[in-house]
C-alpha positions in Angstrom: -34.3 64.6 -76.2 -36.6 65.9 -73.5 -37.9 63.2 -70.7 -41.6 63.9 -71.8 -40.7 62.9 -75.7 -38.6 59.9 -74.8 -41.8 58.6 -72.5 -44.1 59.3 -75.2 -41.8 57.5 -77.3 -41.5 54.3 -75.3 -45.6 54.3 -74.7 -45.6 54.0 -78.1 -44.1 50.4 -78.0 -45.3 47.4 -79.3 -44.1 44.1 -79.3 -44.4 43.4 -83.5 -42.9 40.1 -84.1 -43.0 36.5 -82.1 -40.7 34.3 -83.1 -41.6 31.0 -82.4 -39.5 27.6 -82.8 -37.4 26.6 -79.9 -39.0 23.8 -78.1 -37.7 24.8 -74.3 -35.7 27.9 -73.0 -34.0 30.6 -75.4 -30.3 30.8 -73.7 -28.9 33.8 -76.0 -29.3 35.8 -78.8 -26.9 37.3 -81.2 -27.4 40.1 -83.6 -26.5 39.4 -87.2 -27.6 42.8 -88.8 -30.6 44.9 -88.6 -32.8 42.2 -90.2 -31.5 39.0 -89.0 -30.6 37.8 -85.5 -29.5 33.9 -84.0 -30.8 32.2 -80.7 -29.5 29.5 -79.1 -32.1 27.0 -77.3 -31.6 24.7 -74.5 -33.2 22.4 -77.5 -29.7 21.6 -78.2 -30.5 24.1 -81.7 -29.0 27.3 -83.1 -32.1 29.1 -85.0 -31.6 32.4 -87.8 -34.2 34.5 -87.9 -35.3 37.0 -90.6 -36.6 39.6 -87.8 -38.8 41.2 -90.7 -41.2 37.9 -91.6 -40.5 36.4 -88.2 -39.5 33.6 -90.5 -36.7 30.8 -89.2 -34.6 31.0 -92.0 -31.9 27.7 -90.8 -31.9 25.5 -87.9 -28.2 24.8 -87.3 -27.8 21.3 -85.2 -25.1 19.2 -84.0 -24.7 20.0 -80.6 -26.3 17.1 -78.4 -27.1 19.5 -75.2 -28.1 23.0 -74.4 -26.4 25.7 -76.5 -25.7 28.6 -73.8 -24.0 30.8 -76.0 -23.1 32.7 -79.1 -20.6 34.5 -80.8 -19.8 36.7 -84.3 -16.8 35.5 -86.3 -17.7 37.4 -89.4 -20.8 38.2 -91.6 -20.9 34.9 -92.6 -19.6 32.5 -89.5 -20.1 31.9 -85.4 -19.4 30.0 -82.9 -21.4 28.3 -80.6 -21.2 27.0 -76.8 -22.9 24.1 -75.7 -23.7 22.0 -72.7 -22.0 18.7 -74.4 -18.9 20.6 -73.9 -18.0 21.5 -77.3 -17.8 24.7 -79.2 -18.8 24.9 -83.2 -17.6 26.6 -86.0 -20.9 27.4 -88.5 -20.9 28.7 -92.2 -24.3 30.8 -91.6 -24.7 30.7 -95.7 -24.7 26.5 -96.0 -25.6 25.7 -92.5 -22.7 23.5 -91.9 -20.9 23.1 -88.7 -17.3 23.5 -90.7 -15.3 22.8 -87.3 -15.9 21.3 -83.9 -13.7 22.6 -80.5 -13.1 19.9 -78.2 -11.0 19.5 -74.9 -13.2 21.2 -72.1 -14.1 18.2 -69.8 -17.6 20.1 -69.0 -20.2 23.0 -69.9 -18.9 25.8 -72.4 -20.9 28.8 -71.0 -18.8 32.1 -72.6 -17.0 32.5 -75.8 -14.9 35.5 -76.3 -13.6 36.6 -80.0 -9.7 37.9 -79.6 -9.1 38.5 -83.2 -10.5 37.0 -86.4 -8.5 33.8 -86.0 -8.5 33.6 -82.3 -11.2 33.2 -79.4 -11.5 32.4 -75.9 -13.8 29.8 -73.9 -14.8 29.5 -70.8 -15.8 26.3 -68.7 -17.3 25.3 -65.9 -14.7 22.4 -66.1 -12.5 25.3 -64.5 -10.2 26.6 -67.5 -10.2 29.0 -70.2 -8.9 27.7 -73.0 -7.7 29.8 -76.6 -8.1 28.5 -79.8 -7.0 28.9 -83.4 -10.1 29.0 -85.0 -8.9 27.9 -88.5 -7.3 24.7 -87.5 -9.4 23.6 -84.5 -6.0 23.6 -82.2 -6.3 24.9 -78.4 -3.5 26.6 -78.2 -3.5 27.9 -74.4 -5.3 26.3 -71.1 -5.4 28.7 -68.4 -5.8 26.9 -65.2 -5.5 28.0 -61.8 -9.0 28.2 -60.2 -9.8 25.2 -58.0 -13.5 26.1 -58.4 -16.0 26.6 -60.7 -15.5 29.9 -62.9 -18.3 32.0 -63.8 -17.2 34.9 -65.5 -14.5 36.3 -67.4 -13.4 39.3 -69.7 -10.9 40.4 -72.1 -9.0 43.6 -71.3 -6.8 43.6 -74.0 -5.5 41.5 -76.6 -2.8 39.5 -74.5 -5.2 40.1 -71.3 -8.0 38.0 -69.3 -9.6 38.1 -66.1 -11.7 35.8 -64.5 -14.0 35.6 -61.7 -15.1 31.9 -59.6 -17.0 30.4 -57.1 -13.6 30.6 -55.1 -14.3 34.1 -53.9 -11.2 35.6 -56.4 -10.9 37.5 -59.8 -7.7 36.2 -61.7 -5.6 38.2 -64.0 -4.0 36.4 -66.9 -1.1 36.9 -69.6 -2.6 35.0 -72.4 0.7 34.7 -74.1 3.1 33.4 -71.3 -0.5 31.4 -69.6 1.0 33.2 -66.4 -1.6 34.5 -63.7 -0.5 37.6 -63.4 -2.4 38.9 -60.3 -5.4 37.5 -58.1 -7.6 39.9 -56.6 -9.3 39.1 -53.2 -11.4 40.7 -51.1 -14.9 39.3 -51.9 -16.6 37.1 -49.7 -18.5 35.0 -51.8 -18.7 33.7 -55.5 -17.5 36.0 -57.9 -20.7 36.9 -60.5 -20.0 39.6 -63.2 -17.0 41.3 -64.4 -16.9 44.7 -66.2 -14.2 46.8 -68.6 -13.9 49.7 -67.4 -10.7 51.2 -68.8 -7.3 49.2 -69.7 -6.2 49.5 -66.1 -9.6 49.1 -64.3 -12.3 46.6 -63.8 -15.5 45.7 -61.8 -16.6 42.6 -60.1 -20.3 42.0 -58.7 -20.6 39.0 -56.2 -23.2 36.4 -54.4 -21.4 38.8 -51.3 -24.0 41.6 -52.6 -20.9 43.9 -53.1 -19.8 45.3 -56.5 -15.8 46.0 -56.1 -13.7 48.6 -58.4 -10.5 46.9 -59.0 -6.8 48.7 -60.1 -5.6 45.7 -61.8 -1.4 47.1 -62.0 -1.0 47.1 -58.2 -4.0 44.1 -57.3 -5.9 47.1 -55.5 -9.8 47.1 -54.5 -10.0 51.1 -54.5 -13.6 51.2 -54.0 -16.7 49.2 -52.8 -19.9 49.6 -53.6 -23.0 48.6 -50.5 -26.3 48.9 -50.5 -27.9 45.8 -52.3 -29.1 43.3 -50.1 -28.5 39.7 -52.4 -26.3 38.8 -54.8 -25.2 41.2 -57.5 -26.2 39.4 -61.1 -25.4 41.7 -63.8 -23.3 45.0 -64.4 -23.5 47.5 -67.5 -21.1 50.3 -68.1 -23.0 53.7 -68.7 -20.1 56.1 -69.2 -16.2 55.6 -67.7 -17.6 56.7 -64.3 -20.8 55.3 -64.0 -22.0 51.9 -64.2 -25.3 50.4 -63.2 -25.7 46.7 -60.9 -28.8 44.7 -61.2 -29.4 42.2 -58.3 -31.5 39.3 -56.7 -33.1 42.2 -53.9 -35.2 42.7 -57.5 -33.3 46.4 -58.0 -30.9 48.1 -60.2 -28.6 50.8 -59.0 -26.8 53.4 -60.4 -23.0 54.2 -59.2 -20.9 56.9 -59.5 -17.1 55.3 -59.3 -15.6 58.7 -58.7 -17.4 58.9 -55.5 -18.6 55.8 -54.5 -22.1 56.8 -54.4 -25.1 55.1 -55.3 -26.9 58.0 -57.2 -29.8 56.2 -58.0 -32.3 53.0 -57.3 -34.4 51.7 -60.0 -37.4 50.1 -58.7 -39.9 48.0 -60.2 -39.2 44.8 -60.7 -40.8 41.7 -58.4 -38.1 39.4 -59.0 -34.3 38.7 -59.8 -32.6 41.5 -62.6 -31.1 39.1 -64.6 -30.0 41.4 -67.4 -29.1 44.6 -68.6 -29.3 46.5 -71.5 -27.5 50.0 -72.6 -30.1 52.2 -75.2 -28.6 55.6 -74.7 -26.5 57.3 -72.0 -30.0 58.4 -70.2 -31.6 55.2 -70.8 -31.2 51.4 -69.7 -33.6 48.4 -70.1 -33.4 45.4 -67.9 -34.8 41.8 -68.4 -36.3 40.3 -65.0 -37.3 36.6 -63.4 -40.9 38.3 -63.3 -41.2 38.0 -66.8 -41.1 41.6 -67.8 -38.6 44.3 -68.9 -38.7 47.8 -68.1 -37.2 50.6 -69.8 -35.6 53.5 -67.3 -35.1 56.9 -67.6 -31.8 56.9 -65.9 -31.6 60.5 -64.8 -34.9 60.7 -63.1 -35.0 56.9 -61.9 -38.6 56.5 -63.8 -39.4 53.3 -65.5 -40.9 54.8 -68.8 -42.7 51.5 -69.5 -43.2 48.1 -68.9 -43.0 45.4 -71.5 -45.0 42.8 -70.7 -46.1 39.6 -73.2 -43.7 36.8 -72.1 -44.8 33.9 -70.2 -41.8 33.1 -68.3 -38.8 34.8 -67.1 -36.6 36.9 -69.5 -33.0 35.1 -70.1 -31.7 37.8 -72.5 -31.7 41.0 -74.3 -30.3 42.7 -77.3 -30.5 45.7 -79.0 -31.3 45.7 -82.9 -30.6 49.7 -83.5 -31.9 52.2 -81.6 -35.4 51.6 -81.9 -35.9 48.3 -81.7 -34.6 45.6 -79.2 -35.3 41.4 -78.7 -35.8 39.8 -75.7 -35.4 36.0 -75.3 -37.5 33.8 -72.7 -38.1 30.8 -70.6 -41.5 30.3 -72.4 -39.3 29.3 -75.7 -40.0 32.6 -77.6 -38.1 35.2 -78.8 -40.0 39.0 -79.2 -38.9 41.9 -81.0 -40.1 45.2 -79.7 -39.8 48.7 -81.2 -40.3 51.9 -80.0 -41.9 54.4 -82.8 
């Protein structure tokens, strides 16, 4: 699609639903299918929403503190994250919380499914633990970090790695719950972690740096400069480029072959805090400034500006291709599509 059709597109925008419901901060959203999405609330509430009506369709409670985030189990069941330091198991159909995760010792902030009987949690109580989602068992702890961890991904099925406050990204064998390798050479917190093949990851930090990592031999083999805070959020646009969004209120776009920043998306007058892949050409990105902006990619143009919310923008999702949600401090959740 030519540049001037995919702007006239995006002008075209509206936002056509406001869902309204959680009484403080939506934390995360979760896509259900192309009619029906869930939002956890720091109102201690999971809400379902029929995206066509903009109706609520269940309020799932039980958790007795904020709900940061959410994962899909199956079509009909996901788990939830929570402040009180618990995870939950809900049957979307009844409504019921049908198990309850306990042994983190503090806030459950990342939930990561392994296989249909298996996912991973993450903690600021330091640990990542594994669980057998059928019987409720933890079934691993990986421990190792002396400070607080704030990120972690799955590389494969038998493969974690973790980033913390302590500067490092750990590398774990989920079945022997052996770090494997820790990488070092940041010089402050560790913030985001991306895939980017089996063998190779990337790692944004408070340091303002985002690092390329080969994980077999514990290798930085490339380091990214040029932002001038911390480094919040990192999307994947293709295996060799990936795009960094950061507290200098910019988001850049890297070539990993070369090392080169190709391209700096301006715009924005406070912190990125999110990022959001549409098509290889085309990125949106959620902002502290209470807006998100739509990029051409190629030509580093903001095609437009969504504005609407009254507080900063926490998360975004995509729906299908025309059509993605955006959650927000002001307790709302929009849907916006692009005819």
């Amino acid at each position: 699609m030519d540049v001037i059709r995919k702007k006239q597109i995006f002008e075209n925008q509206q936002c056509i639903k406001t869902l309204t419901g959680h009484t403080y901060l939506v934390t995360c959203l979760l896509s259900m299918d192309q009619k029906t999405i869930a939002s956890g609330g720091d109102d201690k509430t999971i809400k379902i929403w029929n995206i066509q009506n903009s109706q609520c369709i269940k309020t799932l409670t039980g958790h007795t503190s904020s709900v940061w985030c959410l994962l899909s189990i199956d079509q009909n069941t996901i788990a939830s994250g929570s402040d009180d330091k618990k995870i939950k198991i809900w049957n979307i159909q009844n409504s019921q919380c049908i198990k309850t995760l306990t042994g983190h010792t503090s806030s459950v902030w990342c939930l990561v499914l392994m296989d249909q009987n298996t996912l991973a949690s993450g903690s600021y109580d330091k640990t990542i633990k594994i669980w057998n989602i059928h019987n409720a068992e933890c079934i691993k702890t990986l421990t190792g970090h002396t400070n607080l961890v704030f990120c972690f991904i799955l590389i494969d099925q038998n493969t974690i790695a973790r980033g913390s406050s302590e500067k490092t990204i750990k590398i774990w064998n989920i079945q022997n719950s052996e770090c494997i390798k820790t990488l070092t050479g940041h010089t402050n917190s560790v913030t985001c972690l991306l895939s980017i093949d089996q063998n190779t990851i990337a790692s944004g930090s408070d340091d303002s740096t985002i690092k390329i990592w080969n994980i077999q031999d514990s290798e930085c083999i490339k380091t990214f400069k040029g932002h001038s805070k911390s480094v919040w959020c990192l999307l994947r646009i293709d295996p060799n480029i990936i795009a960094s969004g950061s507290c200098d209120m910019t988001i850049k776009i890297w070539n990993i072959q070369n090392s080169q920043c190709i391209k700096t998306l301006t715009g924005h007058t406070k912190t990125v805090w999110c990022l959001l892949l549409i098509d290889l050409n085309t990125c949106a990105s959620g902002s502290y400034d209470e807006t998100i902006k739509i990029w051409n990619i190629q030509n580093s143009e903001c095609i437009i500006t969504l504005t609407g919310h009254t507080d900063y923008v926490t998360c975004l999702l995509s729906i299908d291709q025309n059509t993605l949600a955006s959650g927000s401090g002001d307790k709302t959740i929009k849907i916006w599509k692009f005819d």
